[in-house]
C-alpha positions as CSV (number, residue, x, y, z in Angstrom):
1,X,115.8,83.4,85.0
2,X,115.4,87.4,84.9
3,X,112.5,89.5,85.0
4,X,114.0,93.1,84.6
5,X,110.7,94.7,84.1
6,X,108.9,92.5,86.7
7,X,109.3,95.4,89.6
8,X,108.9,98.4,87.3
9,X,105.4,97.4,86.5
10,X,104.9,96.8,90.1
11,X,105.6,99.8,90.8
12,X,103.8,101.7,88.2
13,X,100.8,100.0,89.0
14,X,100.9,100.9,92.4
15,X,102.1,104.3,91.4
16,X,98.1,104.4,89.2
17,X,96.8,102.5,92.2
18,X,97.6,106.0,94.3
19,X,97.2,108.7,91.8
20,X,93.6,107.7,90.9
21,X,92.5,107.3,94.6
22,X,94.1,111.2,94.7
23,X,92.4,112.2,91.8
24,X,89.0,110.7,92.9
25,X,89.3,111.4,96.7
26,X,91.5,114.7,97.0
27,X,93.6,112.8,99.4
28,X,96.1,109.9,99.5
29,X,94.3,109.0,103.3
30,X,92.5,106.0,101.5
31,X,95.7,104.6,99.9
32,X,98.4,105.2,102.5
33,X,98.3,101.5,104.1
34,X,99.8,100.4,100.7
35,X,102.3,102.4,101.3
36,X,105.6,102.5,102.9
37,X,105.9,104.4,106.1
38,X,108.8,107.4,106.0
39,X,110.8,105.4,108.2
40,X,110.9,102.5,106.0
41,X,111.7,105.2,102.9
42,X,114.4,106.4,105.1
43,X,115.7,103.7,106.2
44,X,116.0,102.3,102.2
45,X,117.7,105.1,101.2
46,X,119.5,105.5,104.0
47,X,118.4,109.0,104.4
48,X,119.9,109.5,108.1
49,X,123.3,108.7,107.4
50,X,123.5,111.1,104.7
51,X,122.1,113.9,106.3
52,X,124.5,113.2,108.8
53,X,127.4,113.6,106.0
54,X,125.7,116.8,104.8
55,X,125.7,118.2,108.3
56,X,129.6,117.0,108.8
57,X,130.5,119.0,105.1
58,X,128.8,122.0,106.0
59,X,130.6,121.7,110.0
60,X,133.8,121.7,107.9
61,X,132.7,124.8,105.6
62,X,131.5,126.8,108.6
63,X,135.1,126.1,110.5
64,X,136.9,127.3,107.9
């Protein structure tokens, strides 16, 4: 069985969850434990290794 939209509502709702605590608070401090750390967002994205490919591309540019 599928459930395509099943994570995209998650999502959004938490998405709500975060932007009405903004709205209401000023801040996100109240929300952040629902939230994924930036090392987990790096690390799902796999942020490091392409910074490490943008900093080899722009090595090359520079040596030429």
């Amino acid at each position: 069985m599928l459930y395509p939209l099943s994570a995209f509502r998650a999502m959004n709702k938490a998405a709500e969850n975060v932007y009405t605590a903004i709205r209401r608070d000023g801040t996100q401090k109240n929300v952040v434990d629902t939230m994924q750390t930036r090392m987990e967002l790096y690390e799902r994205i796999n942020y490091h290794d392409f910074e490490q490919k943008l900093d080899t591309l722009f090595a090359q540019q520079k040596a030429k």
